[in-house]
C-alpha positions, 0 to 999 in steps of 0.5 A, a space after each residue: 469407541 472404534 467399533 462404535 464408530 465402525 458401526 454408525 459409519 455401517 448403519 450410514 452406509 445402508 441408509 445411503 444404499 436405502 435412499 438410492 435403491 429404494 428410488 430406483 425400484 419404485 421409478 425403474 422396477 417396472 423395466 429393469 429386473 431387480 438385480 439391474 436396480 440393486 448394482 446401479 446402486 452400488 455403483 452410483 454409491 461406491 462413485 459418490 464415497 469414492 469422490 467423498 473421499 477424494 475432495 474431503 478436506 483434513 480436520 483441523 489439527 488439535 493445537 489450533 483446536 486447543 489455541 482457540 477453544 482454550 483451557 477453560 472451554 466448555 466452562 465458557 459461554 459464548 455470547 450470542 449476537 454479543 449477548 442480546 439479552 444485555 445490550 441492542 443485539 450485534 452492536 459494538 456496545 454490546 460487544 463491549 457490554 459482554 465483555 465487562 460480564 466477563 465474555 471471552 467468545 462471541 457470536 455474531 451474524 455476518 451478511 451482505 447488503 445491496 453493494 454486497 458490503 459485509 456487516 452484523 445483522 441478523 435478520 432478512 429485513 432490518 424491520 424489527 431491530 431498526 428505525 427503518 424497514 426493508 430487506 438488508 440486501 435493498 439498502 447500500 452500506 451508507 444507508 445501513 450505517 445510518 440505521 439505529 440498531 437499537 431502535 425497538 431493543 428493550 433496553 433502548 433507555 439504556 442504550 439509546 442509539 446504536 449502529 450496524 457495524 461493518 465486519 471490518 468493525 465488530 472483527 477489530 472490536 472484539 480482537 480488541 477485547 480479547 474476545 474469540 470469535 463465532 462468525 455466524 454466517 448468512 450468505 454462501 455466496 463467492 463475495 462473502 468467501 471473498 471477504 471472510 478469507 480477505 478478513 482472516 488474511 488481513 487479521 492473521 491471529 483469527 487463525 487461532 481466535 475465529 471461527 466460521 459457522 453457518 447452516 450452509 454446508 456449501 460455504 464451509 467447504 468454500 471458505 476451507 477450500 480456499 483457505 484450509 486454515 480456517 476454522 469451521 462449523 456447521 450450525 444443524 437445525 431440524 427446520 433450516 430448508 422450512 425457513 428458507 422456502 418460507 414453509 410454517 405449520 399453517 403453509 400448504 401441505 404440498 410445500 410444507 411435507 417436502 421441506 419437512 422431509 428436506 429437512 430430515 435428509 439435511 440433517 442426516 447428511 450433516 451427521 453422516 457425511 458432511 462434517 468428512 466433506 468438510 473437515 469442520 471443528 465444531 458443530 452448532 446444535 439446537 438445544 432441542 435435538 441435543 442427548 448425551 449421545 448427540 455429545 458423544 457421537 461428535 466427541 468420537 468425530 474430534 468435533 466440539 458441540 456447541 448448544 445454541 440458544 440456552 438462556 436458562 440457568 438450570 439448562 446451562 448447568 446441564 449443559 455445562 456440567 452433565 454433556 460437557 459441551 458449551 453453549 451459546 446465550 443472550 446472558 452473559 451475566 449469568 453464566 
């Protein structure tokens, strides 16, 4: 296993060395002789793992990784948007709903609106969900509480209304039900590492039952920054910087190649350095990107996989049985 380590962190570093040589030949090779260009490199490269060494944050240790996850993981699905496929998504009821499945871990999405209040929602805009539309962060609080958030969910019949909740709210809920938290979270912003390390302070037990995930990196090492206690995750995703800048398979092509390729390097960065930076517990992947040795790589990290979204039961059996890693699902009732 060491060697094996020792090897990718080699093979990281080469491509490191890569991504700054080749740029500096092909920009400045014309005016300086190539061994100028080679020891730039090595210098800008020895400054850059020397700083990541330097403002690295520790790994959580195993006991709070053991008092979190449990005995029973990864036996045990985590509920996605309090398991959507049960009740109107990031809604107390179906927080509540999942629990009477049988959930012990939920996921839920975390953003701020206009007052920069934190609540559980998912989307940019509250369109496809709600009986309004807009962008989130144009409505006050007052305005989003009074949103039905089962407005156009399939199971309205069933569920007839239902409100956004505040963080304050969904946090007390699910500790209430004795459910584990996955805080998905959609801002890096200093409010919402305010409130998170606020929230985790207030409810000292999250300590040991929440955890903090987003696709950015920037709110990981913030949030440990502040408060090294907190349990983080980095969720990975090949089209994470083509979503933010808005960039589908019918966008231009000047647009569209530089986010692809932006995307590459995110998640390159993710599995070579990233998780050294900021000392996450765990990793949140697209079932899409996931292999054996995906599992193993993180498993030699200490890093727990958690595989998002699986909703079939043949592709939870896998997950579940043959990588031994757990899964996030709209289906609480069959897992």
């Amino acid at each position: 296993m060491a060697s094996h380590v020792f090897l990718t962190i080699f093979v990281h570093v080469f491509a490191a060395f890569s991504l700054v040589f080749c740029p500096l030949i092909l920009s400045l090779g014309w005016l300086l002789p190539v061994e100028w260009c080679f020891w730039i490199a090595v210098t800008l490269l020895s400054a850059s793992v020397s700083a990541l060494w330097m403002y690295r944050l520790q790994q959580p240790n195993d006991s709070q990784l053991d008092a979190f996850f449990g005995d029973s993981w990864p036996n045990r699905a985590v509920c996605h948007r309090g398991a959507a496929g049960d009740a109107p998504e990031n809604t107390l009821v179906a927080f509540r709903e999942a629990r009477k499945n049988g959930a012990t871990f939920v996921e839920f999405d975390v953003a701020l609106t206009k007052d920069k209040a934190p609540v559980i929602f998912h989307d940019d805009t509250v369109d496809r969900t709600t009986d309004a539309t807009g962008a989130l962060k144009d409505l006050t609080l007052d305005e989003v509480l009074k949103l039905n958030a089962a407005a156009k969910d399939p199971l309205r019949d069933k569920f007839p209304h239902a409100s956004i909740p505040t963080l304050e709210e969904a946090t007390v809920e699910c500790l209430g039900l004795g459910m584990n938290i996955f805080f998905d979270v959609k801002d890096w912003s200093t409010e919402m590492v305010n409130a998170l390390t606020a929230l985790f302070q207030r409810h000292t037990e999250l300590y040991q039952k929440g955890m903090v995930c987003s696709f950015f990196p920037m709110l990981s090492y913030k949030i440990r920054r502040q408060d090294p206690a907190i349990l983080t995750a980095l969720t990975t995703c090949t089209t994470t910087v083509q979503y933010g800048f808005g960039c589908d398979v019918t966008g231009p092509i000047w647009k569209r190649y530089p986010c692809i390729l932006a995307d590459y390097l995110l998640v390159w960065c993710q599995s070579a350095w990233l998780w050294i930076l900021c000392g996450n517990a765990a990793t949140l992947l697209d079932k899409k990107i996931v292999t054996e040795g995906t599992v193993d790589y993180w498993a030699q990290r200490g890093i727990k996989t958690v595989v998002w979204t699986v909703n079939d039961n043949t592709e939870k059996e896998y997950f579940h049985k043959c990588l031994k890693c757990g899964i996030i699902t709209d289906n609480v009732k069959s897992s």
